[in-house]
BAMI-795962 format. One record per atom (N, C-alpha, C): y, z, x; residue in one letter. Coordinates in steps of 0.2 Angstrom, whole numbers, plus 2048, in hexadecimal, padded with zeros to 3 digits. Each point is the difference from the previous one (the first is absolute). Example, Ala and Ser with C-alpha at 12.3 -4.5 7.8 and 13.67 -1.06 7.14 Angstrom:
+-----+-----+-----+---------+
|  yy |  zz |  xx | drenvex |
+-----+-----+-----+---------+
| 7E4 | 827 | 842 |       a |
| 806 | 800 | 7FC |       a |
| 806 | 800 | 804 |       a |
| 805 | 7FC | 7FE |       s |
| 806 | 801 | 804 |       s |
| 805 | 803 | 7FC |       s |
+-----+-----+-----+---------+
REM end
This chain:
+-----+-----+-----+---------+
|  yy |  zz |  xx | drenvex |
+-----+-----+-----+---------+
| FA6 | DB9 | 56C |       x |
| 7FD | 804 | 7FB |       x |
| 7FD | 806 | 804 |       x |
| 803 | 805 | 7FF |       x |
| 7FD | 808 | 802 |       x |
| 7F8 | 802 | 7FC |       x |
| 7FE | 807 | 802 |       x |
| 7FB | 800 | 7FF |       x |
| 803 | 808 | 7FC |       x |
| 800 | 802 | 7F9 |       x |
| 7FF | 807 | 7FD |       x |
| 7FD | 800 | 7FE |       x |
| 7FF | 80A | 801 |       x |
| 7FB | 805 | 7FF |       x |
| 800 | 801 | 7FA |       x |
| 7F9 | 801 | 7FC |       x |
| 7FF | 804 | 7F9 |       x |
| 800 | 807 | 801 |       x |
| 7FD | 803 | 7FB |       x |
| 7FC | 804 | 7FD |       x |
| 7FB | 7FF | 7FB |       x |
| 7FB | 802 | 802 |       x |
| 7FB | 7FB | 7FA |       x |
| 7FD | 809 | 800 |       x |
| 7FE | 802 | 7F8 |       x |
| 7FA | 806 | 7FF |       x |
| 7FC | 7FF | 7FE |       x |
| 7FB | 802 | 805 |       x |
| 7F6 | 800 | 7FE |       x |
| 7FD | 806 | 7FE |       x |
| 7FE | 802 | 7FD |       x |
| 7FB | 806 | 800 |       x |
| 7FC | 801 | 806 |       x |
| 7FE | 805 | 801 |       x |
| 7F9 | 800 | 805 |       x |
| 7FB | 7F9 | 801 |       x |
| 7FC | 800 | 7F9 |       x |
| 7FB | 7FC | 7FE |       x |
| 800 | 7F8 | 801 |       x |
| 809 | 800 | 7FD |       x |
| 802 | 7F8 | 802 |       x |
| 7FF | 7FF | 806 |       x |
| 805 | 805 | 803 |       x |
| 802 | 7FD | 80A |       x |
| 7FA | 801 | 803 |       x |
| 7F9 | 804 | 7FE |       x |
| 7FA | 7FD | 801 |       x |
| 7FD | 7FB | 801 |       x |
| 800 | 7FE | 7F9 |       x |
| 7FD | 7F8 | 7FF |       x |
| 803 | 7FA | 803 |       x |
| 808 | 801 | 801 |       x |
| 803 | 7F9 | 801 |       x |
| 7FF | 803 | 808 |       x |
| 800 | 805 | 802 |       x |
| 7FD | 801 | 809 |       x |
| 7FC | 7FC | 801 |       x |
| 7FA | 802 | 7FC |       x |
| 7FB | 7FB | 803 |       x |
| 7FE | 7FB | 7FF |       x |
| 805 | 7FE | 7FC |       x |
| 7FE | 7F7 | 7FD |       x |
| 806 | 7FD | 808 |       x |
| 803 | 803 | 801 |       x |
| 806 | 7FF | 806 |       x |
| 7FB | 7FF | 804 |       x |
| 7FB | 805 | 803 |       x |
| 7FD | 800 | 807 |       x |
| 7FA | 7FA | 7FE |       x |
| 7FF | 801 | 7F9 |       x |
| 7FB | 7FA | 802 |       x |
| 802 | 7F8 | 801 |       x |
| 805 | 800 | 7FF |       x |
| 806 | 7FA | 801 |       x |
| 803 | 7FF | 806 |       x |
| 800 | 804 | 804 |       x |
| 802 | 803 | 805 |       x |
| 808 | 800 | 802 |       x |
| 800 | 802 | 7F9 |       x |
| 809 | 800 | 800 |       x |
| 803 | 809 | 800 |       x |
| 806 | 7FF | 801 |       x |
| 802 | 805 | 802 |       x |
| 803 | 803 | 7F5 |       x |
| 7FF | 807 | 7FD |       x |
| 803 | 801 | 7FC |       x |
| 805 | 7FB | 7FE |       x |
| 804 | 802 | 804 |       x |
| 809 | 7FB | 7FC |       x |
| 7FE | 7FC | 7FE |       x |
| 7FC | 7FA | 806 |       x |
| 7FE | 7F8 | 7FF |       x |
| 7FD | 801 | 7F9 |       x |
| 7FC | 801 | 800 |       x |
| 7FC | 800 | 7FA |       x |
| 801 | 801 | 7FB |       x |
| 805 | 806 | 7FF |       x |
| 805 | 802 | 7F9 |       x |
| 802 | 7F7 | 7FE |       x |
| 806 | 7FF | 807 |       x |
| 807 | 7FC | 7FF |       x |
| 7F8 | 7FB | 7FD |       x |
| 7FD | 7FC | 805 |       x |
| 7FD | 7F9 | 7FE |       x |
| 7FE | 801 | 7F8 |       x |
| 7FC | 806 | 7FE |       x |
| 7FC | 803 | 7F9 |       x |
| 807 | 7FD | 7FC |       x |
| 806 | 802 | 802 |       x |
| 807 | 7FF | 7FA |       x |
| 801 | 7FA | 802 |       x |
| 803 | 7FD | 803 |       x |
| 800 | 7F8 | 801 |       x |
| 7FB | 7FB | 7FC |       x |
| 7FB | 800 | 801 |       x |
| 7FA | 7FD | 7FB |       x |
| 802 | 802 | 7F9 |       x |
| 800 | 807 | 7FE |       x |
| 802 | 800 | 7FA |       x |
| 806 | 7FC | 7FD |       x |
| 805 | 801 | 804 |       x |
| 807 | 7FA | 7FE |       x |
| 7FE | 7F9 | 801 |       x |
| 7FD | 7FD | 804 |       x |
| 7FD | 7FA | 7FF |       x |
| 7FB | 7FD | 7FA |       x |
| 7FC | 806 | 7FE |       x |
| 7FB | 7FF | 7FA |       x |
| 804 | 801 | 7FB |       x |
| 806 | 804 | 7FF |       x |
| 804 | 800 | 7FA |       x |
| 805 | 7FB | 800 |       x |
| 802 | 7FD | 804 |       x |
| 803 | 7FA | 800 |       x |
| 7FD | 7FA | 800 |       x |
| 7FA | 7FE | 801 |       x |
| 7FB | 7FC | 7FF |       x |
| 7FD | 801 | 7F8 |       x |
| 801 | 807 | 7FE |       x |
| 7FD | 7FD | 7FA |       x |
| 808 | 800 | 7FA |       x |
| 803 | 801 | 803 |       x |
| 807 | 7FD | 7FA |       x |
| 802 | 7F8 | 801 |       x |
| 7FE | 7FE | 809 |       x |
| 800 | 7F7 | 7FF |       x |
| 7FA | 7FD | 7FB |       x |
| 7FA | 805 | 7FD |       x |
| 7FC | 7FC | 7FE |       x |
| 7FF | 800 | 7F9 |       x |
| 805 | 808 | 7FD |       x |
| 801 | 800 | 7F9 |       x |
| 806 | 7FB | 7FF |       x |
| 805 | 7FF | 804 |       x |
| 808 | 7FC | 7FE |       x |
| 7FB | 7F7 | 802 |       x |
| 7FB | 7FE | 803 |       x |
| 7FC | 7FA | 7FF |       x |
| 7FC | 7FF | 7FC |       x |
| 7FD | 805 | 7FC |       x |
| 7FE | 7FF | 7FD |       x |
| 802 | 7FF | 7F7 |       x |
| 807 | 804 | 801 |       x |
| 804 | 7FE | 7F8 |       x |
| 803 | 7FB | 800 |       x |
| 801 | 7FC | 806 |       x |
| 802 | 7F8 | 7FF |       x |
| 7FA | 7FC | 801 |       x |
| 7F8 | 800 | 7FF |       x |
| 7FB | 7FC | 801 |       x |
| 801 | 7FD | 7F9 |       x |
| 800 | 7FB | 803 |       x |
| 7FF | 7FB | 7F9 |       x |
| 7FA | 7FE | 7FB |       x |
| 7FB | 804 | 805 |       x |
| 7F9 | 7FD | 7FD |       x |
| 7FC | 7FA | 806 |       x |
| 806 | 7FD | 802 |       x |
| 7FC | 7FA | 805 |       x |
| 7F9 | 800 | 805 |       x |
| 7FD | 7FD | 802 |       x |
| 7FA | 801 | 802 |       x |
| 7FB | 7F9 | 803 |       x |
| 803 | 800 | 805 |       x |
| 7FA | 7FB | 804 |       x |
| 7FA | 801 | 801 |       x |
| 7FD | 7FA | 802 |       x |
| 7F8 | 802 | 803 |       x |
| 802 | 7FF | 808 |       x |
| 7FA | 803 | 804 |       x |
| 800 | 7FE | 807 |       x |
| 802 | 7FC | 801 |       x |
| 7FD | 7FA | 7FB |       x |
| 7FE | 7F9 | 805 |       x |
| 809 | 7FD | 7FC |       x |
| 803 | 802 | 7FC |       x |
| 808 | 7FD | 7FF |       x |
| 804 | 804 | 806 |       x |
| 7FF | 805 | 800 |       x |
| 804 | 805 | 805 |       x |
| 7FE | 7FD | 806 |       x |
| 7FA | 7FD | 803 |       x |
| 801 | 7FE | 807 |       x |
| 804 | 7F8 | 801 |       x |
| 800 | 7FE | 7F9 |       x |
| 802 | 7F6 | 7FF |       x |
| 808 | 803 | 801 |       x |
| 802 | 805 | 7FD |       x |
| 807 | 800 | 800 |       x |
| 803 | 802 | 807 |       x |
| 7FC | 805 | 803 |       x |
| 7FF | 803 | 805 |       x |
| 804 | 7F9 | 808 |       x |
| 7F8 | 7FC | 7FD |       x |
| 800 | 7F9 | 804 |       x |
| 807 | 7FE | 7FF |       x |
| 800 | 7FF | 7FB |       x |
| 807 | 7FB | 7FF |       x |
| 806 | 801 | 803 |       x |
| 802 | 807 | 7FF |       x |
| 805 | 804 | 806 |       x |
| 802 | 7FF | 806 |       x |
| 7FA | 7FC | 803 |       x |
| 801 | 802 | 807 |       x |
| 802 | 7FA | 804 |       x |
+-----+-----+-----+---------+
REM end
């Protein structure tokens, strides 16, 4: 797996603010961009696992103290 080059466009004001949210992180620009866009794919695929979870919830619902009996009994 190779590494490609973007193009990404900022206005002034943007490539301001994400500079120094970089340096206070002490990452260099790119890092900071690429990590900022990675998290976002992770947050948006995190919340479509938890909408397609949530249309097969059946309602079901334990207490602590069954979720730990059951917990137990697994092991």
């Amino acid at each position: 797996m190779g590494i490609c080059e973007i193009a990404v466009e900022f206005d002034e004001s943007e490539m301001a603010l994400i500079q120094a949210h970089a340096n206070i992180s002490n990452m260099s620009f790119s890092e900071f961009v690429r990590r900022a866009a990675l998290e976002k794919v992770e947050d948006m695929v995190d919340i479509e696992a938890f909408n397609e979870t949530l249309m097969e919830d059946d309602g079901t619902r334990y207490s602590m103290a069954d979720a730990m009996y059951m917990a137990m009994q697994n092991e």
